[in-house]
C-alpha positions in Angstrom: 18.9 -7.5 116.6 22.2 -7.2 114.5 24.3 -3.9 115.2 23.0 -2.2 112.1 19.5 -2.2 113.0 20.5 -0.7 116.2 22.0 1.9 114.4 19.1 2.5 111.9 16.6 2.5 114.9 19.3 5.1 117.1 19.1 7.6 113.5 16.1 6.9 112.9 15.0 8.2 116.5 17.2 11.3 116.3 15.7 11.9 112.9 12.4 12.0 114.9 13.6 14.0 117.6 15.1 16.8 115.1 11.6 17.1 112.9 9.6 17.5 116.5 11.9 20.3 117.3 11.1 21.7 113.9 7.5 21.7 114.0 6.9 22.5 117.8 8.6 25.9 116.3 6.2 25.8 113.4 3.5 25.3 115.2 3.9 27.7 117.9 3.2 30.3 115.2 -0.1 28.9 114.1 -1.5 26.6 117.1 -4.7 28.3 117.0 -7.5 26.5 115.0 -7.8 27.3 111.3 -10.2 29.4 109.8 -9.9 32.4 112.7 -9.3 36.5 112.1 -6.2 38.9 113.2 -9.3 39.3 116.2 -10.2 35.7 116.7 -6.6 34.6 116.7 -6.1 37.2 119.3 -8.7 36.3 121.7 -7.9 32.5 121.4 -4.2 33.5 122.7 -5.9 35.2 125.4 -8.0 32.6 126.6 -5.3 29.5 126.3 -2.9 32.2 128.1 -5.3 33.0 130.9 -5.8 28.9 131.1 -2.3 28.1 131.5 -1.6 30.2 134.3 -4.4 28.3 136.7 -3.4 24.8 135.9 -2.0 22.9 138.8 1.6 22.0 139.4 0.3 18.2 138.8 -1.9 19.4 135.0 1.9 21.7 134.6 3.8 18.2 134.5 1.5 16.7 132.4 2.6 19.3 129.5 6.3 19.5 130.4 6.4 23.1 131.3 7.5 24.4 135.2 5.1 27.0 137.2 7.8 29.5 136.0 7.6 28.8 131.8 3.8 28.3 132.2 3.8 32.3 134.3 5.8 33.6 131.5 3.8 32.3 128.2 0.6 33.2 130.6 1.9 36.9 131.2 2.2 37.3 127.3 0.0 40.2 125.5 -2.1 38.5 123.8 -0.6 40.3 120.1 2.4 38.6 121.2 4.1 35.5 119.8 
């Protein structure tokens, strides 16, 4: 490859890193499934919450989080964001 297509594929990657910080914080707002209630919404957080704290250190790498982020999204009320 010539140095501009390095270049484009170097923005072009940090154009793609930027927009998945973007909607990981989008999403984190409204990662339940569609079509729940204030009540369904609720008990979904509860359940994924409960979930995350007994995963493994091994299933924990897997999603990129430490015991310690997984404990404190886990200890969360479940009206919480």
């Amino acid at each position: 490859m010539n140095g501009l297509s390095d270049v484009r594929l170097s923005l072009h990657s940090q154009e793609l890193a930027a927009g998945q910080e973007r909607a990981a914080g989008a999403t984190s707002v409204h990662n339940a499934p569609s079509g729940l209630g204030l009540w369904g919404l609720y008990w979904h957080r509860l359940r994924t919450r409960k979930a995350l704290l007994e995963l493994t250190a091994e299933q924990l790498r897997d999603i990129g989080l430490s015991r310690e982020q997984a404990r404190q999204e886990g200890l969360k009320p479940f009206w919480r964001l």
